[in-house]
C-alpha positions as CSV (number, residue, x, y, z in Angstrom):
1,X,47.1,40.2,32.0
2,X,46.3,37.8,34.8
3,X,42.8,39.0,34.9
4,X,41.8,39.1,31.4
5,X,43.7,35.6,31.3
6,X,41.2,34.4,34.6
7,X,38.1,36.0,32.3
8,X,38.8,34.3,28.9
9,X,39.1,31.0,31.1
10,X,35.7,31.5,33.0
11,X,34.2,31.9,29.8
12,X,35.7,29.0,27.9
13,X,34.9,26.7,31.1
14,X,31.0,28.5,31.4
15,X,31.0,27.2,27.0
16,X,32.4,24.4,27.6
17,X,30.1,23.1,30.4
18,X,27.3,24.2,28.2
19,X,28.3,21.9,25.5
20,X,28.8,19.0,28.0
21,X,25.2,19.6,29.5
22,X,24.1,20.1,26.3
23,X,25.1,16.9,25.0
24,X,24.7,14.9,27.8
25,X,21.4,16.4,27.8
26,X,21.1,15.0,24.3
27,X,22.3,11.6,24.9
28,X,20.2,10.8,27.7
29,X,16.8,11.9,25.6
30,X,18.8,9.6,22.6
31,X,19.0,6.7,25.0
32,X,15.0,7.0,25.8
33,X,14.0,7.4,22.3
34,X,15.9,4.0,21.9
35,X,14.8,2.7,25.1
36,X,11.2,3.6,24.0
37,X,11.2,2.0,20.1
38,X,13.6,-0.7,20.8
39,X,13.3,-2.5,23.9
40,X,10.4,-4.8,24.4
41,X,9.4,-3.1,27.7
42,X,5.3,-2.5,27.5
43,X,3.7,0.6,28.8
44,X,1.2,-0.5,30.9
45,X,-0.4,3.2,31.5
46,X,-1.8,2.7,28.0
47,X,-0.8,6.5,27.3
48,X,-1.4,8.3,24.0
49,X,1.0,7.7,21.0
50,X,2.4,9.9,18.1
51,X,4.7,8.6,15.3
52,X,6.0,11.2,12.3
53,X,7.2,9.2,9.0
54,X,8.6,10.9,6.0
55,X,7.7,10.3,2.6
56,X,10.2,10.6,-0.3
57,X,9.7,8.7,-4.1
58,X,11.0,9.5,-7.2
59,X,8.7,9.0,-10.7
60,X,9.2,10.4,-14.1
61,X,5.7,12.3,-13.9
62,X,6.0,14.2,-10.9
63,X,10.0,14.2,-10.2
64,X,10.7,14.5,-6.6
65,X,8.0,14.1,-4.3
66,X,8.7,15.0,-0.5
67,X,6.3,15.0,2.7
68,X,5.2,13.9,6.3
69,X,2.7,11.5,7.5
70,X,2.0,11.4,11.1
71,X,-0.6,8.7,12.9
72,X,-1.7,10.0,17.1
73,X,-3.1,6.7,18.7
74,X,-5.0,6.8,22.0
75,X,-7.7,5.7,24.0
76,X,-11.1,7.4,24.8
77,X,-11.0,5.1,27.8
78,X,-8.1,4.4,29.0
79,X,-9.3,2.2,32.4
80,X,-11.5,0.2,30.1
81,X,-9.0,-3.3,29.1
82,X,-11.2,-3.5,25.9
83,X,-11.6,-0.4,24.7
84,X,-10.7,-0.7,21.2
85,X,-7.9,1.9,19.9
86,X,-8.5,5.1,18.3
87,X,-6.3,7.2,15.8
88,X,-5.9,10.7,14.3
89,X,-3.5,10.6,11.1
90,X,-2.3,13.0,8.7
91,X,0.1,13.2,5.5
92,X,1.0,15.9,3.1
93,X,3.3,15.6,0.3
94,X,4.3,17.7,-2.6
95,X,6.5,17.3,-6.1
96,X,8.7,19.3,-7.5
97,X,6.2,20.0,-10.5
98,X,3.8,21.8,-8.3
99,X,1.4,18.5,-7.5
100,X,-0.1,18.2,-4.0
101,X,-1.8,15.6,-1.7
102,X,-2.9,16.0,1.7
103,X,-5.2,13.9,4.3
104,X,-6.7,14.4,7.6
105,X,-8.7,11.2,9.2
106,X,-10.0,10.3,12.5
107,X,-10.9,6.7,13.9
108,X,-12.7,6.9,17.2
109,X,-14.2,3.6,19.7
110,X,-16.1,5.8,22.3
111,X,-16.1,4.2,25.5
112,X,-17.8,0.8,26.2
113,X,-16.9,0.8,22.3
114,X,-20.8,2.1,21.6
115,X,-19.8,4.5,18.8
116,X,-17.3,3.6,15.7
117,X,-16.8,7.7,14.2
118,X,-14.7,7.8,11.3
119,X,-14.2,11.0,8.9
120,X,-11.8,11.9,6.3
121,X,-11.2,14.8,4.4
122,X,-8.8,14.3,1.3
123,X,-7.3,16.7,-1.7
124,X,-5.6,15.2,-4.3
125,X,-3.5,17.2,-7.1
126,X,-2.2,14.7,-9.1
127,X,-1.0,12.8,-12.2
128,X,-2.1,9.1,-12.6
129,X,-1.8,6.5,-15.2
130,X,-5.4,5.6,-17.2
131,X,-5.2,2.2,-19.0
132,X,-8.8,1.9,-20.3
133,X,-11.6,-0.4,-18.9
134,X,-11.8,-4.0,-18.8
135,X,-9.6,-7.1,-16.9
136,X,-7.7,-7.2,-19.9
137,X,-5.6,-3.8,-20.7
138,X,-2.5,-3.0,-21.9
139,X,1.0,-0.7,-20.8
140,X,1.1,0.5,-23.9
141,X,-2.6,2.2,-24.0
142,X,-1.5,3.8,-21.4
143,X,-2.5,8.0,-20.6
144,X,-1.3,10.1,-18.2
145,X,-3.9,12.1,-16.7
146,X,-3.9,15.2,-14.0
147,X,-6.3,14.6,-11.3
148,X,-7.9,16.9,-8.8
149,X,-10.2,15.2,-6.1
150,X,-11.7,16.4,-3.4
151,X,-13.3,14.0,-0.7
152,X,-15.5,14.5,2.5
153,X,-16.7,11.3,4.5
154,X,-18.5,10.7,7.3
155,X,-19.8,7.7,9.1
156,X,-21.0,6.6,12.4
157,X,-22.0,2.8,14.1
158,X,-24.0,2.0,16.8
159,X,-23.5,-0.8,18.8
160,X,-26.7,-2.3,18.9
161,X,-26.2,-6.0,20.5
162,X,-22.9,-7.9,21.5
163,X,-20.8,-7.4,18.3
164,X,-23.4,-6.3,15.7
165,X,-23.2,-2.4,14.5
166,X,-25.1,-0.6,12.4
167,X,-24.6,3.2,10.9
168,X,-25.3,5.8,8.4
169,X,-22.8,6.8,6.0
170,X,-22.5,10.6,3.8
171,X,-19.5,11.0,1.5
172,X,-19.2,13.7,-1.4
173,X,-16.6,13.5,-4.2
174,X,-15.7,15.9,-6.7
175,X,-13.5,15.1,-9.5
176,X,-11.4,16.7,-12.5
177,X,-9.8,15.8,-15.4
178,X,-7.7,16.8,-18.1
179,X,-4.6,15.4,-20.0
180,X,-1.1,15.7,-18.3
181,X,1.0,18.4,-20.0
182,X,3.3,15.4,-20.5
183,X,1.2,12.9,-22.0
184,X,2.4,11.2,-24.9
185,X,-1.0,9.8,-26.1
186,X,-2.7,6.4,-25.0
187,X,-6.0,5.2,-25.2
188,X,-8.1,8.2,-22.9
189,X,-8.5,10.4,-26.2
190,X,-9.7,8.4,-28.4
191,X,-12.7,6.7,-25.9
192,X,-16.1,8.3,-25.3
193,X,-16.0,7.6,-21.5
194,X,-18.3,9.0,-19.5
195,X,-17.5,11.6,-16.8
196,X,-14.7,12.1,-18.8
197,X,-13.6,15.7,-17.2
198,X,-14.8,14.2,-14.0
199,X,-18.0,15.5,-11.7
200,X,-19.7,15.1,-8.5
201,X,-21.2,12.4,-6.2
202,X,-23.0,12.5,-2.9
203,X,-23.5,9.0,-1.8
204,X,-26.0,8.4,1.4
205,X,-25.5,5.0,3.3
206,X,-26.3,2.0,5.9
207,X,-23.3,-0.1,7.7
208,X,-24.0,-3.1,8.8
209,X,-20.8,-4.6,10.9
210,X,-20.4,-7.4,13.1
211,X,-16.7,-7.4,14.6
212,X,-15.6,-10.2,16.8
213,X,-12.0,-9.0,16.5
214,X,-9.7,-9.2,19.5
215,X,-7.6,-5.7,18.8
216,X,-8.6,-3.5,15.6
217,X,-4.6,-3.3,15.2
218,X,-2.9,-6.4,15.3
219,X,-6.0,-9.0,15.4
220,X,-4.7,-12.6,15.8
221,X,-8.5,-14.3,16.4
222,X,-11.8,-13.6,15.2
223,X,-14.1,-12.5,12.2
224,X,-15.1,-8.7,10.4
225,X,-18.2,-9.0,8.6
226,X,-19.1,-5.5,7.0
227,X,-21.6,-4.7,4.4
228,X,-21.9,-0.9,3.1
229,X,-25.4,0.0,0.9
230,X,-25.2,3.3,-0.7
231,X,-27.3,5.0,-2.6
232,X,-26.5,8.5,-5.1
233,X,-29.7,10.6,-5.5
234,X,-29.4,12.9,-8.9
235,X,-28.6,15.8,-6.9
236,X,-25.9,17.4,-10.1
237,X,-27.4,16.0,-13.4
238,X,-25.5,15.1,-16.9
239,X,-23.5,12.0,-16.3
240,X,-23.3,12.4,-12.9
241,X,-23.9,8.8,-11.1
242,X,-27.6,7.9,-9.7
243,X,-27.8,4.6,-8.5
244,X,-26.1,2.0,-5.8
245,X,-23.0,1.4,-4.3
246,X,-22.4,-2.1,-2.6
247,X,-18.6,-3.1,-0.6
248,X,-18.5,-6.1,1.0
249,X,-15.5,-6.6,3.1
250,X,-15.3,-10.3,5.1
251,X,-12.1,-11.0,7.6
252,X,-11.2,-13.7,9.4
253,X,-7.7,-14.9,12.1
254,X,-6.5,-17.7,13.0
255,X,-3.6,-18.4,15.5
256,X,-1.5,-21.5,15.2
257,X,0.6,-20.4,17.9
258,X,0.9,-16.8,20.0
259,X,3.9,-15.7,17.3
260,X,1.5,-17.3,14.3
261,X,-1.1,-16.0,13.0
262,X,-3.4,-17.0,9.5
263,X,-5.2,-13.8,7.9
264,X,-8.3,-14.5,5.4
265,X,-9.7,-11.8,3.9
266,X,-12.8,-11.3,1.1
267,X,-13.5,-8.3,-0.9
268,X,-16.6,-7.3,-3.6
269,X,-17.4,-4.3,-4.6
270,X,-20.2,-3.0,-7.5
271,X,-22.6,-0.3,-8.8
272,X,-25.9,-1.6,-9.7
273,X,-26.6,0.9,-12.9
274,X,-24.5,0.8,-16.1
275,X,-22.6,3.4,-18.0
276,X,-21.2,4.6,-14.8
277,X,-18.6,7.7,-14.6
278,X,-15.1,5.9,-15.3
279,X,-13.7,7.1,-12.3
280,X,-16.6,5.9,-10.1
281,X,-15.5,2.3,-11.4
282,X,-14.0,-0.1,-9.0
283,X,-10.2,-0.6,-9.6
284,X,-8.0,-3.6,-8.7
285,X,-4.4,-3.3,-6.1
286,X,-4.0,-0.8,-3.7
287,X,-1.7,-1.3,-0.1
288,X,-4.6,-3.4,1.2
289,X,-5.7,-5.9,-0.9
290,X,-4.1,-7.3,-4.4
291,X,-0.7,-6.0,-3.5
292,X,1.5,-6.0,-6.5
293,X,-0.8,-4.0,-9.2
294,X,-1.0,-0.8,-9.8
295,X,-4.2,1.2,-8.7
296,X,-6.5,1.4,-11.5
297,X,-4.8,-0.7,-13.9
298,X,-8.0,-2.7,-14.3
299,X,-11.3,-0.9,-13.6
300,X,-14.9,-2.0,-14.5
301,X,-18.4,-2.5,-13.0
302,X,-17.6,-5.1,-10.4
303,X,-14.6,-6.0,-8.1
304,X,-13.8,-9.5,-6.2
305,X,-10.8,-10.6,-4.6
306,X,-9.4,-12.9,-2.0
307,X,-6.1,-13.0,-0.1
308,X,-5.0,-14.4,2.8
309,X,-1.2,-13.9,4.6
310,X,0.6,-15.4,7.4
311,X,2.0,-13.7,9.8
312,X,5.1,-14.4,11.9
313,X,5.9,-12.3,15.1
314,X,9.2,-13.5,16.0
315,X,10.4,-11.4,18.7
316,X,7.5,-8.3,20.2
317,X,9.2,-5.4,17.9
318,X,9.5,-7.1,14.6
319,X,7.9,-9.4,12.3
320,X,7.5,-11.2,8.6
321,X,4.7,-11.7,6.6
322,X,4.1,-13.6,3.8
323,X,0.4,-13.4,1.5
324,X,-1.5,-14.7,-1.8
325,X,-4.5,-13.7,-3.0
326,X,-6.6,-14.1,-6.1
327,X,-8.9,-11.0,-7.8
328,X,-10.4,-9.4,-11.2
329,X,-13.0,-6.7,-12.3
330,X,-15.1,-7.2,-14.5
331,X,-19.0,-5.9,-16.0
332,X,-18.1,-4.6,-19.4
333,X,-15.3,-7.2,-19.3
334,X,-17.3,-11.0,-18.4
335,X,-16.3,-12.8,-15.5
336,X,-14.4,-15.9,-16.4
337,X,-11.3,-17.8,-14.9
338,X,-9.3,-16.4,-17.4
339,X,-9.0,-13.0,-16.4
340,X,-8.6,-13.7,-12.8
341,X,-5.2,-12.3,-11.8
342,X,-3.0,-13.5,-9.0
343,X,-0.8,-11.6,-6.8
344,X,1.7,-12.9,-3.7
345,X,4.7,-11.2,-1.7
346,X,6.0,-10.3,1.2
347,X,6.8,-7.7,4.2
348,X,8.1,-6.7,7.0
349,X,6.6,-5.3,10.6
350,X,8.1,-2.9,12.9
351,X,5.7,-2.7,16.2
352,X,6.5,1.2,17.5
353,X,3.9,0.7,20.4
354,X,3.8,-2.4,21.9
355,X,0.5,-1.8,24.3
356,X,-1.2,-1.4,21.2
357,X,0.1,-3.2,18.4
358,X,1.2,-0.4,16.4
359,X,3.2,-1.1,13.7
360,X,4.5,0.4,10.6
361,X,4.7,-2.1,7.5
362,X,7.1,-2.5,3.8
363,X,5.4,-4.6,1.7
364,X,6.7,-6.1,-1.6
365,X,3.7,-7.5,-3.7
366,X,3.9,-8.9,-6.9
367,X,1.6,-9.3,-9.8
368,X,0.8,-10.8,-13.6
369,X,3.2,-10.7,-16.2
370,X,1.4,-9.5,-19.3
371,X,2.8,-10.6,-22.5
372,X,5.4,-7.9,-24.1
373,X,5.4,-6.0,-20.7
374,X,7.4,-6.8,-17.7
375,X,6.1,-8.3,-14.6
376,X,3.8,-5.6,-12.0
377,X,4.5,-5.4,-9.0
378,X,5.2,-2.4,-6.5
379,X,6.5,-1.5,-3.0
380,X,4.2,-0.3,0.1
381,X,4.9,1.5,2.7
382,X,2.1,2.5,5.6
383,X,0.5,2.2,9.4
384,X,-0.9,-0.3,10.3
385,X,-1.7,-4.1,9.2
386,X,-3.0,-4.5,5.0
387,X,-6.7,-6.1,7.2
């Protein structure tokens, strides 16, 4: 009896110093997990950087929607002070009425920042709202339509002089179209739009880029000029798109004071041919610029918009911002003062990797309150600063 007693107490002491190890084991990689996202303690060996997210919503047309975004930031140079930072991200979501999205993008400042590489390949499986054309449409035109989009870009700078870049661009869309099973009506049946099932576009460009930026994360001084010319050959006939596409995207910093920081940002975009496919139009609010509206709410010809936000770091891991901006779209719709919209909001930053800036953002914008219809506005949640 003594020796089974002796065996049955080896064992229990042999689990139970498992468990302790175990958990201290636990604790200790608990306590550097906090160390590492908490403290303000920099890591000067300017070592590589991954940071998973989850994503979870909730809308009518899709139900549940569940997923993972993850962004890898690193150096290609990591003895070089001003070597700008480089990223590899990825998210994947799905609903629980079968819809899918998924996205793979890479970033890249080759050493001596020479080369700016970016590509992105995108699918998209998924219901969105279609209010019509124009600055001026209404909730209650409103259709629900399932999208599949498939994206493949690809676009490379030179450094040629000091802070002046310039770069080809190739980037191929496919899109397709069709009522949601759900759809209750709106406006989308009854127009003669063009593209209206969708199609394809293959879009060959120039960049032209002068950055004076300090950090291409958190910038707190200097100016972003870039200027994309595109141009679609008639490579897939019908209604397919030939002609121009023209973004314009000006930034510039200002720092009152090392915890304050003013952002001013300008954006234009346009095709130079008319009866363009509706979904090649240029649509107003996104996480970026005109916070607030929903994304493609207003679509025409044309796009302009201007914002600017301030931006208070109060302690290294956290801060507050606060922004304003003014835009429209406009073509079929005439430019005028009266359908220029404004948005404003606010946000908060949490700054995961101190060396370089990283920082995960919620944003709360808000937007016009068309008669009949409650106010826009809309939540964000993302990497990285809006510009």
């Amino acid at each position: 009896m003594l020796k089974n007693f002796s065996r049955k107490l080896f064992c229990f002491s042999f689990i139970y110093i498992g468990i302790v190890t175990q958990s201290n084991a636990q604790i200790k990689l608990a306590k550097k997990i906090l160390h590492k996202y908490l403290t303000n303690e920099r890591d000067s060996s300017r070592k590589p950087t991954f940071m998973p997210l989850p994503i979870f919503s909730y809308a009518q047309e899709t139900r549940t929607e569940l997923g993972l975004m993850g962004l890898y930031s690193f150096y290609t140079d990591r003895n070089d002070s001003m070597n700008r930072i480089s990223t590899l991200s990825a998210s994947g979501s799905f609903t629980q009425n079968s819809q899918y999205t998924g996205k793979l993008r890479a970033d890249i400042w080759t050493k001596n920042n020479d080369l700016h590489v970016v590509s992105e390949i995108r699918y998209r499986d998924f219901p969105f709202y279609y209010y019509g054309i124009g600055a001026n449409t209404l909730k209650s035109d409103r259709t629900l339509l399932d999208e599949k989009r498939f994206r493949a870009f690809f676009s490379v700078d030179k450094k040629v002089t000091g802070h002046y870049y310039i770069g080809g661009i190739i980037d191929f869309e496919n899109y397709d179209y069709k009522a949601h099973d759900n759809n209750t009506g709106g406006i989308y049946p009854t127009q003669n739009l063009v593209g209206k099932n969708g199609g394809k576009i293959l879009t060959l460009g120039i960049e032209n880029l002068i950055d004076t930026r300090n950090t291409n994360t958190y910038t707190t001084k200097g100016q972003y000029i870039n200027l994309d010319v595109n141009w679609a050959p008639n490579l897939f006939g019908k209604d397919n798109y030939r002609g121009a596409l023209i973004d314009f995207d000006y930034r510039y910093f200002h720092s009152f004071t090392p915890k304050l920081v003013l952002g001013l940002n300008g954006n234009y975009s346009t095709l130079t041919r008319n009866n363009a496919p509706f979904y090649l139009l240029s649509t107003m609010g996104n996480d970026e610029i005109m916070r607030g509206y929903y994304n493609g709410r207003y679509r025409d010809k044309a796009f302009a918009a201007a914002q600017s936000e301030l931006r208070y770091r109060f302690v290294p891991r956290f801060g507050v911002v606060a922004f304003a901006g003014l835009g429209t779209v406009y073509g079929q719709s005439k430019l005028s003062t009266g359908n220029i919209k404004p948005n404003y909001g606010g946000g908060l930053r949490y700054f995961f990797d101190l060396d370089k800036n990283m920082s995960v953002r919620i944003d709360y914008g808000v937007g016009q309150r068309v008669a009949g219809e409650s106010r826009q506005g809309g939540f964000y949640f993302s990497f990285g600063e809006a510009f």
